[in-house]
N, CA, C, O and CB atoms as a CASP TS submission, in Angstrom:
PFRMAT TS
TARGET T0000
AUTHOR 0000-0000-0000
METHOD Language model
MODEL 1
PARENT N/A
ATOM      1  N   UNK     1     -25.219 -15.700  15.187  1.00  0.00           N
ATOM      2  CA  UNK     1     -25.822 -15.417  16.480  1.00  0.00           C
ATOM      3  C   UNK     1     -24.976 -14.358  17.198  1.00  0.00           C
ATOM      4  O   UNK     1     -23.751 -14.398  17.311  1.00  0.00           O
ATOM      5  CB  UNK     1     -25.943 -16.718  17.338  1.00  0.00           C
ATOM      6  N   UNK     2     -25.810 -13.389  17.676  1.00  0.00           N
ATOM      7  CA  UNK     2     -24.769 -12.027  18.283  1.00  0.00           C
ATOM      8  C   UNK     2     -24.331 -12.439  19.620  1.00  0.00           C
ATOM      9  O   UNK     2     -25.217 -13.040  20.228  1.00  0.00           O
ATOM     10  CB  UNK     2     -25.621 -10.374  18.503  1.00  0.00           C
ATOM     11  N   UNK     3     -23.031 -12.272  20.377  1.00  0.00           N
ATOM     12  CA  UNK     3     -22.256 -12.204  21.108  1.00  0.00           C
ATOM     13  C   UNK     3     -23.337 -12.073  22.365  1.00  0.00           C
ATOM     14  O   UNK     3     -24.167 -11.190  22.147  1.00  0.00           O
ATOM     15  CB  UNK     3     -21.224 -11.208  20.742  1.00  0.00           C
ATOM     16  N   UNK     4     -23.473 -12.628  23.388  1.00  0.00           N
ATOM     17  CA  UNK     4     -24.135 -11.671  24.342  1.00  0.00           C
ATOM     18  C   UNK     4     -23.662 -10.370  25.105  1.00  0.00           C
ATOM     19  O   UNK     4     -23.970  -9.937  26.215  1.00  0.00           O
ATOM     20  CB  UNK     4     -24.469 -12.387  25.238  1.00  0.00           C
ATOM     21  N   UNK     5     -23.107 -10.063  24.473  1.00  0.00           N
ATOM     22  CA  UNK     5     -22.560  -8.202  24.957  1.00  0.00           C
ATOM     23  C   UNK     5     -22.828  -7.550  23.931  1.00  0.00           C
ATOM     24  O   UNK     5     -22.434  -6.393  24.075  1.00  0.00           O
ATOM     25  CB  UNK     5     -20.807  -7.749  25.288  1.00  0.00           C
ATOM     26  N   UNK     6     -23.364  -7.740  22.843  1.00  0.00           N
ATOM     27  CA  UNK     6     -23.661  -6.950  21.965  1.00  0.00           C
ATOM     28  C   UNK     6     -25.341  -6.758  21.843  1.00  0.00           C
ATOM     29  O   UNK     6     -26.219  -7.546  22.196  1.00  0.00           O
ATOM     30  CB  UNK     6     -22.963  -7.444  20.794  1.00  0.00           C
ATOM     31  N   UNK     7     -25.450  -5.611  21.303  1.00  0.00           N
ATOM     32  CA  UNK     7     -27.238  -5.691  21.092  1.00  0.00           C
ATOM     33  C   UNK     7     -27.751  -6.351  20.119  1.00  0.00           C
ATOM     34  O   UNK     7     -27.128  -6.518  19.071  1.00  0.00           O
ATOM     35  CB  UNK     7     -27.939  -4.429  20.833  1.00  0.00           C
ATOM     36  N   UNK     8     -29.038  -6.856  20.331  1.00  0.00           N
ATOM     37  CA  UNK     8     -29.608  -6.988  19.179  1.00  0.00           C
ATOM     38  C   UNK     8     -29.591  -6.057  18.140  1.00  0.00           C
ATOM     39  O   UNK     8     -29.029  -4.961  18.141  1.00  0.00           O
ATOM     40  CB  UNK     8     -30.647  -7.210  19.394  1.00  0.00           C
ATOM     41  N   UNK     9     -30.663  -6.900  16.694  1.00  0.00           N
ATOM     42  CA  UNK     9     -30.706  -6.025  16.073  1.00  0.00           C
ATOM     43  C   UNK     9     -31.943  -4.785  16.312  1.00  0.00           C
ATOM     44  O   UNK     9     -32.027  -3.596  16.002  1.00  0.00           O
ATOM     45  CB  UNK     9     -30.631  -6.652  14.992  1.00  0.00           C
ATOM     46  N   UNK    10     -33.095  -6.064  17.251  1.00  0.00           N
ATOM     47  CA  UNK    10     -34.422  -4.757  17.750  1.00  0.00           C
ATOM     48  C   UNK    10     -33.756  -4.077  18.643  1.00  0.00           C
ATOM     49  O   UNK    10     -34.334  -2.990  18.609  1.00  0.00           O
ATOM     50  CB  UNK    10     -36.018  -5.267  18.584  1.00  0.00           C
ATOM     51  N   UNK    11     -32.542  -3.954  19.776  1.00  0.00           N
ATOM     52  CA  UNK    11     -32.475  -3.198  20.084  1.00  0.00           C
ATOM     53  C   UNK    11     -31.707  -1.858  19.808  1.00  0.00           C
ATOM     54  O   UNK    11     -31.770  -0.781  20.401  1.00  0.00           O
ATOM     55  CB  UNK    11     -32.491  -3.641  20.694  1.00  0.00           C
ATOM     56  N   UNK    12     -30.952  -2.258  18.714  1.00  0.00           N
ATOM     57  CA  UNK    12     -30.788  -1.302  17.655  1.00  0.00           C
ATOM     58  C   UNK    12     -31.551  -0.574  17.379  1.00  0.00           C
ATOM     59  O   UNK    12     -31.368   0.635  17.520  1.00  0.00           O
ATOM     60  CB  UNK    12     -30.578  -1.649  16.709  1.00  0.00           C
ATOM     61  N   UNK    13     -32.438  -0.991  16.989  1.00  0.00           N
ATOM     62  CA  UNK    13     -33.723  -0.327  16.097  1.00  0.00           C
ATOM     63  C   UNK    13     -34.672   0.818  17.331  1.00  0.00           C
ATOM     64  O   UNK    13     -35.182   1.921  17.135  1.00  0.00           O
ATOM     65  CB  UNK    13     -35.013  -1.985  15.415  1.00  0.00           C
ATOM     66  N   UNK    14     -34.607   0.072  18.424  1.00  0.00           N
ATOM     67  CA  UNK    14     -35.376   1.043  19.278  1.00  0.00           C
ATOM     68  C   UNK    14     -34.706   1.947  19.668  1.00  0.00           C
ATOM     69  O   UNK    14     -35.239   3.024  19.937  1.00  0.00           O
ATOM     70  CB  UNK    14     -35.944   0.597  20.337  1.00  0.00           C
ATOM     71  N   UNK    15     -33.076   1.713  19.831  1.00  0.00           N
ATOM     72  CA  UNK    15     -32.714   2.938  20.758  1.00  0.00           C
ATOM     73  C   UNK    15     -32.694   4.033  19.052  1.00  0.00           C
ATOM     74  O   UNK    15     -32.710   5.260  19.150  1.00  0.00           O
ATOM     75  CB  UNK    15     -30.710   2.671  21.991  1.00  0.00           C
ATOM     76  N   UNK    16     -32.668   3.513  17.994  1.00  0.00           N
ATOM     77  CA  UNK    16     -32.225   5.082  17.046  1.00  0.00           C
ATOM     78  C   UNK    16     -33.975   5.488  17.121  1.00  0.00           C
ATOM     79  O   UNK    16     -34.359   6.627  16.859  1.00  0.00           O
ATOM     80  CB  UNK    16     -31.320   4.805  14.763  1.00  0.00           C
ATOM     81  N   UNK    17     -35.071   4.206  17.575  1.00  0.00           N
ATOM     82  CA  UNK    17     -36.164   4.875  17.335  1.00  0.00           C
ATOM     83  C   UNK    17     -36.625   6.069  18.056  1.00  0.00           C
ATOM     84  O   UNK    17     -37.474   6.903  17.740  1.00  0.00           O
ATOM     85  CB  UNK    17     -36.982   4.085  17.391  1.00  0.00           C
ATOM     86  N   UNK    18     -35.556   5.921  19.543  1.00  0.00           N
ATOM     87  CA  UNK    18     -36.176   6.872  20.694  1.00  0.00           C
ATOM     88  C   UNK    18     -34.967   8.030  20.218  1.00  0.00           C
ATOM     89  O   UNK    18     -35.486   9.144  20.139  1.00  0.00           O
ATOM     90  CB  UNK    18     -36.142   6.147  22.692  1.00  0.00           C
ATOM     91  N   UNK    19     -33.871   8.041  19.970  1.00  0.00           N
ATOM     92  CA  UNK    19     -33.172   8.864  19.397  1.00  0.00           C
ATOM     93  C   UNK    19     -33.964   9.823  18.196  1.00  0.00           C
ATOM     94  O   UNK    19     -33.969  11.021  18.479  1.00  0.00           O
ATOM     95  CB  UNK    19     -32.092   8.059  18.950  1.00  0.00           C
ATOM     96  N   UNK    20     -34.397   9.586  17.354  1.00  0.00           N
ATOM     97  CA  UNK    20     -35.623  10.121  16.609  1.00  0.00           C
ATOM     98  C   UNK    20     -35.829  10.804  17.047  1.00  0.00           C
ATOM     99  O   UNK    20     -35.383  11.946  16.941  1.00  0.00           O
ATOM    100  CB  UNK    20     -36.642   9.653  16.372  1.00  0.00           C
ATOM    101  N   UNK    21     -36.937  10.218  18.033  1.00  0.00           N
ATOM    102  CA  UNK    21     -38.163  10.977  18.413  1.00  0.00           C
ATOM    103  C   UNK    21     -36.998  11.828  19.845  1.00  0.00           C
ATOM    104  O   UNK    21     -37.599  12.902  19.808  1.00  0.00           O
ATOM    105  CB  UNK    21     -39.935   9.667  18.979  1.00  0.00           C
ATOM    106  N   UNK    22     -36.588  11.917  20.252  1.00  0.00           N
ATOM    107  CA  UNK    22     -35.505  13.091  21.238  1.00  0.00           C
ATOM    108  C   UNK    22     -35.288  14.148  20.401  1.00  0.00           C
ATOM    109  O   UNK    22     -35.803  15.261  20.503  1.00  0.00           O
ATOM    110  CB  UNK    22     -33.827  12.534  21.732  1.00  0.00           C
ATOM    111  N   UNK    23     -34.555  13.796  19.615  1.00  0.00           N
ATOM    112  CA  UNK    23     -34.118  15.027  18.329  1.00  0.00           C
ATOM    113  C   UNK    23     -35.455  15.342  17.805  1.00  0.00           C
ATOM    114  O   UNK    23     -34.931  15.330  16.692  1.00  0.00           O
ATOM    115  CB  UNK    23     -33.007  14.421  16.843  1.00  0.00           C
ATOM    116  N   UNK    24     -36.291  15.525  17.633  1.00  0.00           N
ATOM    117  CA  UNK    24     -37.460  16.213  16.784  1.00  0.00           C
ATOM    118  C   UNK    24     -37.630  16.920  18.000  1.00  0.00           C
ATOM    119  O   UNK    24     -37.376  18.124  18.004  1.00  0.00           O
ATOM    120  CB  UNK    24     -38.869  15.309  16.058  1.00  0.00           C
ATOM    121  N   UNK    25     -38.036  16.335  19.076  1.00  0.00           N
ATOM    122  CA  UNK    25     -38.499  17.277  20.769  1.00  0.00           C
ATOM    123  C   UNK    25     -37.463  18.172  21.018  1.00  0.00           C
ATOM    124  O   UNK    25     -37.921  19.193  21.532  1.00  0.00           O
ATOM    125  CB  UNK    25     -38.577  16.238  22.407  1.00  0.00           C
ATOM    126  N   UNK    26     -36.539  18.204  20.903  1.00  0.00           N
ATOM    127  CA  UNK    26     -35.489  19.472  21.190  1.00  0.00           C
ATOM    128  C   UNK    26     -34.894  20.234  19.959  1.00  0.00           C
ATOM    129  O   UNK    26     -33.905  20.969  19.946  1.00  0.00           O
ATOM    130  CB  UNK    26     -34.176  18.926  21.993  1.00  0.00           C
ATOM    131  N   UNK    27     -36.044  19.758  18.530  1.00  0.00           N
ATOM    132  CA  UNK    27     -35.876  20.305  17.895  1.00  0.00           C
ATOM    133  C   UNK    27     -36.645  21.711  18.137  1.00  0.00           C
ATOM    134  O   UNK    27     -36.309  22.870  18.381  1.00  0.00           O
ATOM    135  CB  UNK    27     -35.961  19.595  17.021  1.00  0.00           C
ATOM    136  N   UNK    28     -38.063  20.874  17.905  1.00  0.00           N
ATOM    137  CA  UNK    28     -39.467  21.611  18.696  1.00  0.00           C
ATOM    138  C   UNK    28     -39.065  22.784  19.658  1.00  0.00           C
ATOM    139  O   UNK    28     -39.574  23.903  19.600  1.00  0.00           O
ATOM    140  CB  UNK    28     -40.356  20.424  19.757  1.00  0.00           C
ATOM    141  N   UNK    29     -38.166  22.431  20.484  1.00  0.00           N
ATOM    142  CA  UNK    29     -38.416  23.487  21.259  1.00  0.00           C
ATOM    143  C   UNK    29     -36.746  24.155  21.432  1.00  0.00           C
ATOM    144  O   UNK    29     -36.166  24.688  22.378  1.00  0.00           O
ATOM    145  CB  UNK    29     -39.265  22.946  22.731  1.00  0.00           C
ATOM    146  N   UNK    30     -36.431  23.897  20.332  1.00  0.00           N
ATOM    147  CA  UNK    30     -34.723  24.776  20.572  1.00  0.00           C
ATOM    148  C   UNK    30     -35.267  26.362  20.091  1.00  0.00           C
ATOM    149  O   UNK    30     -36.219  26.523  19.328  1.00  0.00           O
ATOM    150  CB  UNK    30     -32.990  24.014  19.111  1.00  0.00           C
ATOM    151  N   UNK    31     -34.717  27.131  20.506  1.00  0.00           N
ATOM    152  CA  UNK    31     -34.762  28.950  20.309  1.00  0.00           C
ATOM    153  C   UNK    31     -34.278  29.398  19.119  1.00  0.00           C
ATOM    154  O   UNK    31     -34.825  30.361  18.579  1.00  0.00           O
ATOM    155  CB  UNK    31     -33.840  29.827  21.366  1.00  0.00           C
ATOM    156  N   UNK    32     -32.879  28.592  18.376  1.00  0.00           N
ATOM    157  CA  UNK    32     -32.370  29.398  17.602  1.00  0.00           C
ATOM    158  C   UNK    32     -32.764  28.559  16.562  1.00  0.00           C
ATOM    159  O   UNK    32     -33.268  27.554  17.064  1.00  0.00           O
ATOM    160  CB  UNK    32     -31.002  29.824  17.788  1.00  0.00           C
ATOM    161  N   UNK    33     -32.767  28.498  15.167  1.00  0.00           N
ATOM    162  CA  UNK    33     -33.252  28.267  13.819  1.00  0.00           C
ATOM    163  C   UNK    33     -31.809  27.356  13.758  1.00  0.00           C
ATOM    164  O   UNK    33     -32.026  26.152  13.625  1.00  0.00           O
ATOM    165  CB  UNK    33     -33.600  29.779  12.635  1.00  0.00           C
ATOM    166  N   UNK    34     -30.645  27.670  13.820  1.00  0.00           N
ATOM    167  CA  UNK    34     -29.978  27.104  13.963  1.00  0.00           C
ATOM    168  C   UNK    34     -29.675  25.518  14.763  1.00  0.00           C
ATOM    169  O   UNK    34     -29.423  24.403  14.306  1.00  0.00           O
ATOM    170  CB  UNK    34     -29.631  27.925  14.129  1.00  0.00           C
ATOM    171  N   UNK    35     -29.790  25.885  15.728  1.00  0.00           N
ATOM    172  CA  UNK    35     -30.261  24.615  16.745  1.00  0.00           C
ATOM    173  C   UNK    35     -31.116  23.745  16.045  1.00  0.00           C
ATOM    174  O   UNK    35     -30.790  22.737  15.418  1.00  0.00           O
ATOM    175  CB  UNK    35     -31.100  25.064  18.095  1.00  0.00           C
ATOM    176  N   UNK    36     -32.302  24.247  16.214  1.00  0.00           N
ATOM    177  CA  UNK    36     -33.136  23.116  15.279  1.00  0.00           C
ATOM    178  C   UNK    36     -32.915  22.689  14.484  1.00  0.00           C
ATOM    179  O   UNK    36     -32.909  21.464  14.606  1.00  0.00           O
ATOM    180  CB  UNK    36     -34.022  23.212  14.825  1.00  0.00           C
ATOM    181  N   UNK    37     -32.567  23.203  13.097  1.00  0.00           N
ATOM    182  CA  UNK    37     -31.790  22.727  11.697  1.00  0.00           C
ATOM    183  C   UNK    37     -30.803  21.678  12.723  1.00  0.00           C
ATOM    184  O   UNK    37     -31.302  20.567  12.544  1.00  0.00           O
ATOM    185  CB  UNK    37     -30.741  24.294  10.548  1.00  0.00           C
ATOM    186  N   UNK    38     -29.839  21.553  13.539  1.00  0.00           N
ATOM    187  CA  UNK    38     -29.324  20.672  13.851  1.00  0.00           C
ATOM    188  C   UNK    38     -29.934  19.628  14.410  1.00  0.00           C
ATOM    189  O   UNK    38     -29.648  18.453  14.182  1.00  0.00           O
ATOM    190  CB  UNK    38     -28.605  21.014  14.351  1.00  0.00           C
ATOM    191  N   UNK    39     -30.677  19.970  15.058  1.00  0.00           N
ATOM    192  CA  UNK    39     -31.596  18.296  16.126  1.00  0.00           C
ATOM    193  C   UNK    39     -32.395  18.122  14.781  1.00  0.00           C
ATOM    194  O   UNK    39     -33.080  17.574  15.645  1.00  0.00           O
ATOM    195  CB  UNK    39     -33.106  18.658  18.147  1.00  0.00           C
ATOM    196  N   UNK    40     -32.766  18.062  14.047  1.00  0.00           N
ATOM    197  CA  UNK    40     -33.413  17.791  12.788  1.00  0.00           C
ATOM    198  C   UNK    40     -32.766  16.936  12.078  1.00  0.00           C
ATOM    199  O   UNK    40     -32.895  15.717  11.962  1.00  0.00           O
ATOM    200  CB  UNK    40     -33.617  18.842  12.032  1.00  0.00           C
ATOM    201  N   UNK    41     -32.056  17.677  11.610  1.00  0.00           N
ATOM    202  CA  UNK    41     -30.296  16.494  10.594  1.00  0.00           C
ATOM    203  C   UNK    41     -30.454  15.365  11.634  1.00  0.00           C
ATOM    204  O   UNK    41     -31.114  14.379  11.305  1.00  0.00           O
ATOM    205  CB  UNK    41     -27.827  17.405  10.723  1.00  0.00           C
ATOM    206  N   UNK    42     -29.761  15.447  13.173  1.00  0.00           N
ATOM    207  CA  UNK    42     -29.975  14.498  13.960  1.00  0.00           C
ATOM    208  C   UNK    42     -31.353  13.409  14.063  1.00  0.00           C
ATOM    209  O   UNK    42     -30.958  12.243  14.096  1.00  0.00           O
ATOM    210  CB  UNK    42     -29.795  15.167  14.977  1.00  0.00           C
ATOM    211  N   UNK    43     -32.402  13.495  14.102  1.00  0.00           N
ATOM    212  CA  UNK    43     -33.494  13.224  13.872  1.00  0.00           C
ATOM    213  C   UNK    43     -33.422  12.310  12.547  1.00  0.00           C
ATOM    214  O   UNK    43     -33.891  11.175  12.633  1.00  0.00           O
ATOM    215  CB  UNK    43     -34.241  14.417  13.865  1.00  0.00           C
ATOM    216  N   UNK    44     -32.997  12.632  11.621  1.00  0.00           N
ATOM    217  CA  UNK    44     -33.530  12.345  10.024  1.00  0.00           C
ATOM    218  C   UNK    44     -32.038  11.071   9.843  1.00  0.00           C
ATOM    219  O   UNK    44     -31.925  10.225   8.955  1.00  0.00           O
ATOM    220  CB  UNK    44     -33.483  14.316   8.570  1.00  0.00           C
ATOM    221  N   UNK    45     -31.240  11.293  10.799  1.00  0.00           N
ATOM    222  CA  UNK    45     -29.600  10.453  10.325  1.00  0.00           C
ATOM    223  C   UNK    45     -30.326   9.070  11.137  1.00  0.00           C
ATOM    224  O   UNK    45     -30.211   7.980  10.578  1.00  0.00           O
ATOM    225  CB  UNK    45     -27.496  11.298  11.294  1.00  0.00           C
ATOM    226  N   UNK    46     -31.104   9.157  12.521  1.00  0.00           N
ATOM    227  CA  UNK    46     -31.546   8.046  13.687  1.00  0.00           C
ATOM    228  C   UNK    46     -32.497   7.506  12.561  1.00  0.00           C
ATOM    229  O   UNK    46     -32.314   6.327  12.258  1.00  0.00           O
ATOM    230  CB  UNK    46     -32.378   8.643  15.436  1.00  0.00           C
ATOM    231  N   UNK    47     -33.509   8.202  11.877  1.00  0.00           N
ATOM    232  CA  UNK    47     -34.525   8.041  10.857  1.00  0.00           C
ATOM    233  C   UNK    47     -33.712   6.930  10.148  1.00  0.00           C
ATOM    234  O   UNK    47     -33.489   5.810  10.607  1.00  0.00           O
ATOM    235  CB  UNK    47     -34.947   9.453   9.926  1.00  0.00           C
ATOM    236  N   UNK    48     -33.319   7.407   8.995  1.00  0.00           N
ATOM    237  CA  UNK    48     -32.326   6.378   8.407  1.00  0.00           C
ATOM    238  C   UNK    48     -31.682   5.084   9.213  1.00  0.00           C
ATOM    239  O   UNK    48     -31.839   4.017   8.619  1.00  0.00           O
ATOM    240  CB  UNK    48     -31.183   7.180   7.999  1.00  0.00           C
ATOM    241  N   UNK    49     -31.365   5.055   9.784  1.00  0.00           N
ATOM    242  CA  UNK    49     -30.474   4.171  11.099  1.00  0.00           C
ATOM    243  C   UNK    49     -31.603   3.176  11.082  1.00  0.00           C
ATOM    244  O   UNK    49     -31.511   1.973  10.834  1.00  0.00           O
ATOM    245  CB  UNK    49     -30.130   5.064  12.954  1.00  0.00           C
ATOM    246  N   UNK    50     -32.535   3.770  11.343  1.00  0.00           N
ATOM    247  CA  UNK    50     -33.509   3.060  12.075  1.00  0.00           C
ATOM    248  C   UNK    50     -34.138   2.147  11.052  1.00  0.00           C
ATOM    249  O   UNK    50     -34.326   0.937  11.184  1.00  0.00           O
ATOM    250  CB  UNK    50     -34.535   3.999  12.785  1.00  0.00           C
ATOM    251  N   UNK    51     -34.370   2.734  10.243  1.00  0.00           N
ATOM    252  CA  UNK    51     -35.155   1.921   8.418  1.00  0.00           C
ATOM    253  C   UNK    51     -34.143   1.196   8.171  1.00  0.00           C
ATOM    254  O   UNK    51     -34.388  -0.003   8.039  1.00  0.00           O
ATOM    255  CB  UNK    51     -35.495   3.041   6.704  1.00  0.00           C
ATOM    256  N   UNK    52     -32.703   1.641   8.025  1.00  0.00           N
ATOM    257  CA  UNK    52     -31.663   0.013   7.916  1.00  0.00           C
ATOM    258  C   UNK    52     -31.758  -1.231   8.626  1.00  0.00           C
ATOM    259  O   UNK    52     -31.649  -2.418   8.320  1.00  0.00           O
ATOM    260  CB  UNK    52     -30.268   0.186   8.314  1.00  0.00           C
ATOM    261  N   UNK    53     -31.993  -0.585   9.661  1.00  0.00           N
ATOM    262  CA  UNK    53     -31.906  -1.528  11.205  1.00  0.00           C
ATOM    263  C   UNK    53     -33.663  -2.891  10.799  1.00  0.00           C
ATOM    264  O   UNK    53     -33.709  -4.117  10.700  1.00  0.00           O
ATOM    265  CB  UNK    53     -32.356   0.233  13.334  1.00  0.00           C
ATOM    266  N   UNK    54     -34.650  -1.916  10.702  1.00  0.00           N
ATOM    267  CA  UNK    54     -35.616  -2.643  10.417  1.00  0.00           C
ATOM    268  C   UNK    54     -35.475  -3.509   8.824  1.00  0.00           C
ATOM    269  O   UNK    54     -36.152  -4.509   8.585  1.00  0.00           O
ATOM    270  CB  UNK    54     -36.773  -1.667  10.569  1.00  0.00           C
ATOM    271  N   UNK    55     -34.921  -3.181   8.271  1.00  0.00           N
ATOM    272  CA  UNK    55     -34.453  -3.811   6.650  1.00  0.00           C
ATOM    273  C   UNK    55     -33.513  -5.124   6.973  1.00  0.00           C
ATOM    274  O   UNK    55     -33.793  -6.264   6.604  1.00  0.00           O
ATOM    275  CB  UNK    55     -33.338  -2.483   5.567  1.00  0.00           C
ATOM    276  N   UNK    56     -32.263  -4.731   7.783  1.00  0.00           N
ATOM    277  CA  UNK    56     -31.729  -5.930   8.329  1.00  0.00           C
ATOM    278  C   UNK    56     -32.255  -7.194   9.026  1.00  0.00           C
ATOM    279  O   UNK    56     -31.972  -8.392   9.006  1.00  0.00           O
ATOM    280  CB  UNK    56     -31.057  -5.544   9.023  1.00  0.00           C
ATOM    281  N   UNK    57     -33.267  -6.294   9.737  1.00  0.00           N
ATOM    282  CA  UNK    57     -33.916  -7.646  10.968  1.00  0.00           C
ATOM    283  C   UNK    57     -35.162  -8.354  10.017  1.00  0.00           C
ATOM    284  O   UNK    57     -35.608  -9.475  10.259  1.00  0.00           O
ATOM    285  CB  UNK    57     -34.869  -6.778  12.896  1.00  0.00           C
ATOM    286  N   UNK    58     -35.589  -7.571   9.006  1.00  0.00           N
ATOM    287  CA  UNK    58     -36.125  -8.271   8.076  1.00  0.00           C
ATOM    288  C   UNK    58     -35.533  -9.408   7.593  1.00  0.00           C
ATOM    289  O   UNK    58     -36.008 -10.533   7.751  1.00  0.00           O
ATOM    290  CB  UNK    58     -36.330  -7.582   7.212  1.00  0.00           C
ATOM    291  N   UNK    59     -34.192  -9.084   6.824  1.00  0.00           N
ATOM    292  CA  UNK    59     -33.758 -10.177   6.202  1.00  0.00           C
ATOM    293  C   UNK    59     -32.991 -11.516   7.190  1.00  0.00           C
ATOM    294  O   UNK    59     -32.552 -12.599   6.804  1.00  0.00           O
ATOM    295  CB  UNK    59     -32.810  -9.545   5.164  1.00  0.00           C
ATOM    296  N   UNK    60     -33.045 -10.978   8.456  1.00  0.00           N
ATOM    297  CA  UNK    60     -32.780 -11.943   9.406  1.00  0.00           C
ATOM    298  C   UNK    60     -33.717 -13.152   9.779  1.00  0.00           C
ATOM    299  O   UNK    60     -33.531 -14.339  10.044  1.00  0.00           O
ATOM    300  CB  UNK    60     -32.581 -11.262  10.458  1.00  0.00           C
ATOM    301  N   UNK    61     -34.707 -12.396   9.690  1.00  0.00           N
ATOM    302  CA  UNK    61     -35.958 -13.664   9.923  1.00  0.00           C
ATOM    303  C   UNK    61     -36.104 -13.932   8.827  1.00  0.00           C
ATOM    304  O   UNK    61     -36.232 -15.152   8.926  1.00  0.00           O
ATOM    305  CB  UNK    61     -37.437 -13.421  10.560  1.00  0.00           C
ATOM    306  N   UNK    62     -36.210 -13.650   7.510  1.00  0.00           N
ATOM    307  CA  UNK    62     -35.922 -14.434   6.132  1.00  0.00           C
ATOM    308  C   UNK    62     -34.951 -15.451   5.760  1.00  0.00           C
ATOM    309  O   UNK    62     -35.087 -16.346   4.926  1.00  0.00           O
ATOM    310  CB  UNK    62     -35.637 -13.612   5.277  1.00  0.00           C
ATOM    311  N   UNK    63     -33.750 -15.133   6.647  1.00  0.00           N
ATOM    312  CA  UNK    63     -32.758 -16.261   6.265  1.00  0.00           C
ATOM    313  C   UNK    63     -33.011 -17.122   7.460  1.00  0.00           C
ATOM    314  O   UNK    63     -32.261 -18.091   7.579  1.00  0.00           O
ATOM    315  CB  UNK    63     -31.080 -15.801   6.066  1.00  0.00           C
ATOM    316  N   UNK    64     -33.998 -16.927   8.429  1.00  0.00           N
ATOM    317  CA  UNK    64     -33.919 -17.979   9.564  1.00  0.00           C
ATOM    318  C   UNK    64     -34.970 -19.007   8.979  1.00  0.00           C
ATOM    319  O   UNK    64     -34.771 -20.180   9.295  1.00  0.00           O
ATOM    320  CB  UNK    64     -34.344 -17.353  11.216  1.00  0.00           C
ATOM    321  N   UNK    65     -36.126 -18.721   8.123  1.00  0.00           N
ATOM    322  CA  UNK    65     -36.870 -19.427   7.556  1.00  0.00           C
ATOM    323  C   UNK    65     -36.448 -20.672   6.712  1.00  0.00           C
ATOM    324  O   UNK    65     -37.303 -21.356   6.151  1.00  0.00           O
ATOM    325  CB  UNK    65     -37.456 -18.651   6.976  1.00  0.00           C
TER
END
């Protein structure tokens, strides 16, 4: 059971979900090719984050069963 100062694991999962979706929007609209290639990587690392995060909380309610 997590600490109450710590987050969950959904709220894990939401903040890399809104992290995502931030980095694709300032990917969208960064000027240099450069920039974007970076909020992108950023984007795709929250991506990942986020599919662990949902894989974990999976097996959380599996072992609560």
């Amino acid at each position: 059971m997590p600490a109450d100062d710590e987050p969950t694991t959904e709220e894990l999962r939401l903040e890399q979900q809104r992290r995502e979706a931030e980095e694709h929007e300032r990917a969208e609209g960064s000027l240099e090719e450069d920039e974007a290639e970076q909020h992108e990587r950023r984007a795709q690392k929250a991506g990942y984050l986020r599919e662990k995060l949902e894989e974990r909380a999976e097996a959380e309610r599996e072992a609560e069963d």
